[in-house]
Steps between C-alpha positions, in 0.01 A plus 500: 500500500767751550634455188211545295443822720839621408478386125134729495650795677843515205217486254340808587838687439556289178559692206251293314224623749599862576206674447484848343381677836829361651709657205340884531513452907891450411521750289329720686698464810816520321377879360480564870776444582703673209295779615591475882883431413549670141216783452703647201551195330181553260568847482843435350377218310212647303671900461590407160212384376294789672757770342493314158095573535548872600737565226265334245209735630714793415558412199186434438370844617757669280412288183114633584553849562742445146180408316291772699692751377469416190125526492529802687708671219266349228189690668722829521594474141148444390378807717819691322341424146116575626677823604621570170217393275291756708730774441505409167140553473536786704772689236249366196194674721716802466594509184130477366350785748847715331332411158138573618653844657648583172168492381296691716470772214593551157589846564686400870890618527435497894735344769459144592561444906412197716308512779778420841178579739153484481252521762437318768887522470546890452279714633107521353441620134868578443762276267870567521671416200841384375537812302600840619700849374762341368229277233336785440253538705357871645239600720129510369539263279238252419529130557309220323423146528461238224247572223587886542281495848569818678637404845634828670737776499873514603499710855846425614834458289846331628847459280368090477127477586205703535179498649163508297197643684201258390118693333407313841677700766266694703675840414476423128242715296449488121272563207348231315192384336274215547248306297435490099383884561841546618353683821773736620576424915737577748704175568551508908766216629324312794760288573609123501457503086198677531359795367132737472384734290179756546279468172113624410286262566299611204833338295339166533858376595477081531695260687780379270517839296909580442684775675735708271829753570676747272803325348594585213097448373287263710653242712278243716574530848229273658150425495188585681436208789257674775253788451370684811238748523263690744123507417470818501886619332530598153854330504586159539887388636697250221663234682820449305746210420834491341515293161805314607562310837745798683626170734631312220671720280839435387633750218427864386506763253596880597459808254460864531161529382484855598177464677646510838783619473629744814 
C-alpha cells in the first residue's frame, strides 16, 4: 500500500499529467518574484521594443502632416486662382463701363473719374472722385452718370480728387422741368437721393412723369414717384427719384457746362 501511495503522489507531478493551471500558477509565481528581486528587469527588457514603437509613431506623424500639407497648399492655390479669375472679371467689368462712359454722348469731351466713395461710405448725396485740378477738373462743374444722367455739381476741388455735391443734397436748388408739358419747377434736394419740387396742380403732373435739368438741352434727372397734395392747395409737392442708383455708382463724367458754374 505505501508504494502505490507513493507511485500516485509522483504522478501528480509527472510531466505527462501537469495540468495547465499548474503551468500559469508557475509562471505566475516566478513573475513575482522577478518583480520582488529584479523590478527593472522588464523595464530593460522591453525599452527597445517600446522606443522602436515611439520612433515609428513619429514618423508616422511627420509622414501625415507631409501629406497634410500638401492638401493644405492645394486649397491655397485653388483660392489663389478663384482670386484671380475674379479680378479678371473685375478688370473686364471695367473695361466695358470705360466703353459705355465713352459713350455717354456723341458730343461728350468731358473727364472720366471713378467713384473712391460713395455713400453710406462718404458722407450723404456727395461722391468724391479720382479726379481733381491736376485732370482738369474746376469748381462748378457738372458731373454725370452713365446714359448722360445728370448727377451733381463739383463743390470742392483737390490737386488728386474732388468732391461732387449730388441734385440730392438738401442745400441743392435747380431749375428743371417735369412731365411731356415740360412743367418748369424748382428742384429742392431732400436728402438721402431724394428730391421735391412745387408744381400747379392744374399741370395734371402723374406718377412716373420724367424730371428734366439744363445741360447742354434736356437731360433726365429722375422721375416722378409720390405726389402729395392738400384738399384745399392749388399746388401739389413732386416726390422725386434719381434715374440711377446714387449707392452703386462706379464711374463719371465731368464738364463745364456753364450752367453752374461759380
Amino acid at each position: 500500500m505505501k508504494k502505490t501511495y507513493l507511485t500516485k503522489r509522483n504522478a501528480l507531478f509527472s510531466s505527462a499529467n501537469f495540468s495547465w493551471g499548474a503551468y500559469a500558477l508557475v509562471f505566475a509565481v516566478f513573475v513575482l518574484l522577478m518583480r520582488l528581486l529584479a523590478p527593472d528587469f522588464f523595464w530593460t527588457m522591453f525599452n527597445p521594443a517600446l522606443r522602436a514603437s515611439d520612433a515609428l509613431a513619429e514618423n508616422s506623424r511627420a509622414l501625415l502632416s507631409i501629406f497634410g500639407d500638401t492638401a493644405k497648399l492645394a486649397s491655397q492655390n485653388e483660392k489663389l486662382a478663384s482670386e484671380n479669375n475674379a479680378l479678371a472679371n473685375e478688370n473686364l467689368s471695367l473695361v466695358k463701363k470705360i466703353e459705355s462712359l465713352s459713350k455717354l454722348a456723341p458730343h461728350d469731351t468731358g473727364i472720366v473719374a471713378g467713384v473712391v466713395a460713395r455713400p453710406p461710405q462718404s458722407a450723404y448725396d456727395v461722391l468724391v472722385l479720382s479726379a481733381g485740378g491736376e485732370d482738369g477738373i474746376a469748381l462748378g462743374m457738372e458731373v454725370f452718370g452713365e446714359g448722360n444722367v445728370p448727377l451733381g455739381v463739383i463743390s470742392v476741388v483737390h490737386e488728386n480728387f474732388s468732391r461732387a455735391t449730388l441734385f440730392s443734397a438738401p442745400d441743392m436748388v435747380t431749375n428743371g422741368w417735369v412731365g411731356k408739358a415740360n412743367i418748369p419747377i424748382i428742384i429742392r434736394g431732400a436728402g438721402a437721393g431724394a428730391m421735391n419740387a412745387s408744381a400747379p396742380r392744374s399741370a395734371g403732373i402723374a406718377v412716373g412723369d420724367a424730371v428734366f435739368v439744363p445741360g447742354p438741352g434736356m437731360l433726365p434727372l429722375g422721375s416722378v414717384v409720390g405726389i402729395d397734395s392738400g384738399q384745399s392747395s392749388p399746388s401739389v409737392i413732386l416726390r422725386i427719384m434719381p434715374a440711377l442708383n446714387l449707392f452703386s455708382v462706379a464711374w463719371t463724367s465731368v464738364r463745364d457746362t456753364g450752367v453752374f458754374s461759380p
